[in-house]
N, C-alpha and C positions, 0 to 999 in steps of 0.2 A: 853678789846675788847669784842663788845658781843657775843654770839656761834649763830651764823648764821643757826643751823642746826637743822631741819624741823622736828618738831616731827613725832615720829614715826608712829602716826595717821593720818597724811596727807599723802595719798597717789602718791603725788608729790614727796613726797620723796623717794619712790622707785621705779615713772618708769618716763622718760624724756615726759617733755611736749611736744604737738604735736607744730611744726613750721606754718601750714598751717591750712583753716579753716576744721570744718568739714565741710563734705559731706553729706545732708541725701536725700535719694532718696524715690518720692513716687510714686508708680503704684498702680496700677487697670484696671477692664474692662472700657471700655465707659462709659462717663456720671455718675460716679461716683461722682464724685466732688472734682478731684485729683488739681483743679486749685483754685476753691473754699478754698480748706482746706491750699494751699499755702499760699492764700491772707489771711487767718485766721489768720497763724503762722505770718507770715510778720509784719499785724495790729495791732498785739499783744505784736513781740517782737522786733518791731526796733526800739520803744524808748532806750532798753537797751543794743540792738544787732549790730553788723554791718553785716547786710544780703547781699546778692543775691541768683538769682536765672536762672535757664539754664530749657528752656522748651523744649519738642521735639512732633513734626506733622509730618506725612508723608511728606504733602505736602504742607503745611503753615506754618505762625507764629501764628494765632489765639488762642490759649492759652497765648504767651506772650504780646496781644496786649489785651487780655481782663485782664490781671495783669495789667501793663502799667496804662491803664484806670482805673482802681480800685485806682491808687492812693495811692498803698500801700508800694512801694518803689519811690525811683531816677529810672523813666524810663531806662536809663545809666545801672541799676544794674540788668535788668531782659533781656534776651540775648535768642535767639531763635533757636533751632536745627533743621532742615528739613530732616527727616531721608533720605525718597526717598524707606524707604521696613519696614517691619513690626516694629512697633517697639520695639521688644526684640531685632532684629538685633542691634541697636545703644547702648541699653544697658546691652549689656549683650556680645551678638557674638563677635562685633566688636565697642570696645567705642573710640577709635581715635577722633572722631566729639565731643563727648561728653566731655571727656578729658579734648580736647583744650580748649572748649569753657570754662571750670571750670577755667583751670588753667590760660585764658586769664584774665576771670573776676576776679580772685583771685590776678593777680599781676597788674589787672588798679586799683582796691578798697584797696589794702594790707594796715591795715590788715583787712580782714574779721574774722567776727567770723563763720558765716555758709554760705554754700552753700545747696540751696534745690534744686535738681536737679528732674524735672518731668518727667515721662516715657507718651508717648501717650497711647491713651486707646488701654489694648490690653485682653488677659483671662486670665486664672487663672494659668498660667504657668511660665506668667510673673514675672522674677525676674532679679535686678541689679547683675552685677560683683559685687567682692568686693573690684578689685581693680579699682573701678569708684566709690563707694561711702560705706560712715565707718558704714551706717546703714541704714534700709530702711521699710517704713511703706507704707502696703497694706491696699488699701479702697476698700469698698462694701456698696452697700447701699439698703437702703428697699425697694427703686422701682424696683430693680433688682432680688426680690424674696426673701422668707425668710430660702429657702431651701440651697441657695447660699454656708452657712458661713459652712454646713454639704458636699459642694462636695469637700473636700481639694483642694490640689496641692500645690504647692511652697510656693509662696506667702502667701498664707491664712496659712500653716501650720507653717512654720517660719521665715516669716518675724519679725522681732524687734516689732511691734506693730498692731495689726489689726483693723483698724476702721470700724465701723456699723457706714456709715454716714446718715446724712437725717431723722435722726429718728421722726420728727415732722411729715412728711407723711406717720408713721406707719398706725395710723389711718383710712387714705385714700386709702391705697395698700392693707390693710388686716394680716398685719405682724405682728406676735409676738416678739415685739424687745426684751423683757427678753429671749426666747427662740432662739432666732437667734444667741445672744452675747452668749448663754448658748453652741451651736452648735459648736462658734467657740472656745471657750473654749476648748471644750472636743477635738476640731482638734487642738488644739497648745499645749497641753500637758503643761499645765501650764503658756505658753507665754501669755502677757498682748493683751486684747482685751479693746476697748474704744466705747462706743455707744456717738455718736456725734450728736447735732446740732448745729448750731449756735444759733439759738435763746435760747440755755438753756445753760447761764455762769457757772453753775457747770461744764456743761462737756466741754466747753470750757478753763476752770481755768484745769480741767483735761489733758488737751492736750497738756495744755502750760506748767505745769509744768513738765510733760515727757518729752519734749525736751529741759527744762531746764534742766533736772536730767542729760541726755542725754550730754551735753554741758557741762557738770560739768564733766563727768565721760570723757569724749575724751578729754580737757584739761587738765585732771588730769592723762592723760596717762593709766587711768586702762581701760578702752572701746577697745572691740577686735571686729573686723569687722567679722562678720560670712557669711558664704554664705550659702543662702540657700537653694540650691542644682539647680540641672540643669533639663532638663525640664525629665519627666517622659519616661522609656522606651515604646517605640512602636513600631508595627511593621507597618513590609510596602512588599503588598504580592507582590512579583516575577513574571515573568512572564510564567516559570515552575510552577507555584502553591504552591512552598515552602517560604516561607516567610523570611525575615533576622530582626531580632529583634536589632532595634536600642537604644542606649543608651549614655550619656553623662557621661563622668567620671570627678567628682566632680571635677570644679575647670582649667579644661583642655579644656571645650568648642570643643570638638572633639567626634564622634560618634565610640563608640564601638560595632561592629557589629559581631553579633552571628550569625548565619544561625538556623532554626532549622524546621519542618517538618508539622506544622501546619499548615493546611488550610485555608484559609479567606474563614470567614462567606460567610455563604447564601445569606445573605443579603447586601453583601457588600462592610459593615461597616468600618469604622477605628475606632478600638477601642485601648484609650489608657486607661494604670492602674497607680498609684500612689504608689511609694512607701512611 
């Protein structure tokens, strides 16, 4: 009888494969090209892949009707969110909407191999749960400024991947994309950064095979879903003058509130810091 059993190189053989597909989620500000870079991954991998995809607008479908029209899945597979409030509420606060709609689309298509789940345009604090998706890649792009990829926060600091999209109209906007990808470097501590265009198949061939790697390693059971982290403490002054410093404790989507004796600015301001 032959020995059935997985060498010890395979890492199948020591942790259970996942039953369901992945999840990978992708946010950004506005107009980044988080719809764009969906239809990229789609065009690229559904010869080999069994995708969908879950969009989310405030107040439309327009994002999944401009996928749709692209023609890069089964219309059938690309499924639309309405948040109705910002939308880190949908994913991140409260993903119920989101959830569903995964796990509808996962059991009309089963089996899937991914689900790419899109966040609407939101800033740089925006980050998924990570019990809504098993990883997640934050865009930027050079028309957004090249100082962007140097002001941290969540996203940009540790997200699973950080894209510099658009880079073909560095040119045009004045951006130093070697120095921008350099920025976000130095903010991810080593985490993978990708300068992307479409019109340049190297870094296309680059993207795809990160979510191939990506797909290899969640099937293979070794891929652990990180979160990366909630949104940055801030304060919010009082109507005594004293201020209560709010915070999210990793993981808990709940504010932990300090009191403590600082003034709000002269001028104002709401200033938040980064941890």
């Amino acid at each position: 009888m032959p020995d059935e059993t997985l060498p010890e190189s395979d890492p199948s053989s020591r942790f259970p494969i996942p039953e369901r597909a992945l999840r990978l989620g992708v946010a950004g500000p506005v107009g980044t090209g988080k719809s764009s870079l969906i239809a990229l991954i789609c065009r690229e991998l559904a010869g080999e892949s069994s995708l969908g995809v879950i969009t989310n607008d405030i107040y439309t479908d327009e994002d999944a009707r401009f996928l749709r029209s692209a023609g890069v899945l089964d219309p059938e597979r690309i499924r639309a969110v309405e948040t109705g409030a910002c939308p880190h509420t949908a994913i991140r606060d409260d993903i119920t909407a989101n959830l569903m709609a995964v796990e509808d689309l996962e059991s009309d298509f089963s089996p899937l191999d991914m689900v790419l789940v899109e966040s609407g345009g939101d800033n740089l604090t925006a980050t998924f749960s990570p019990a809504l998706v098993d990883a997640q890649i934050f865009v930027l792009d050079v028309a957004g400024g090249g100082d962007v990829a140097r002001k941290g926060g969540p996203g940009i600091a540790r997200a699973d991947l950080l894209v510099v999209n658009k880079t073909d109209l560095a040119p045009h906007v004045g951006v130093d994309v070697a120095l921008m990808v350099a920025d976000g470097r130095a903010a991810r501590d080593g985490r993978p950064v990708l300068a992307l265009s479409r019109t340049d198949r190297e870094s296309v061939a680059s993207l795809t095979e990160w979510v191939r790697g990506l797909l290899l390693a969640f099937r293979s059971g070794v891929h652990v879903a990180i979160d990366p982290g909630p949104m940055a403490p801030h304060s919010h002054p009082e109507p005594a003058g004293a201020a209560v410093l709010r915070s999210h404790s990793v993981g808990s989507g709940q504010h932990d509130d300090q009191a403590h004796d600082d003034r709000a600015p002269e001028d104002g301001a709401h200033h938040h810091s980064y941890r």
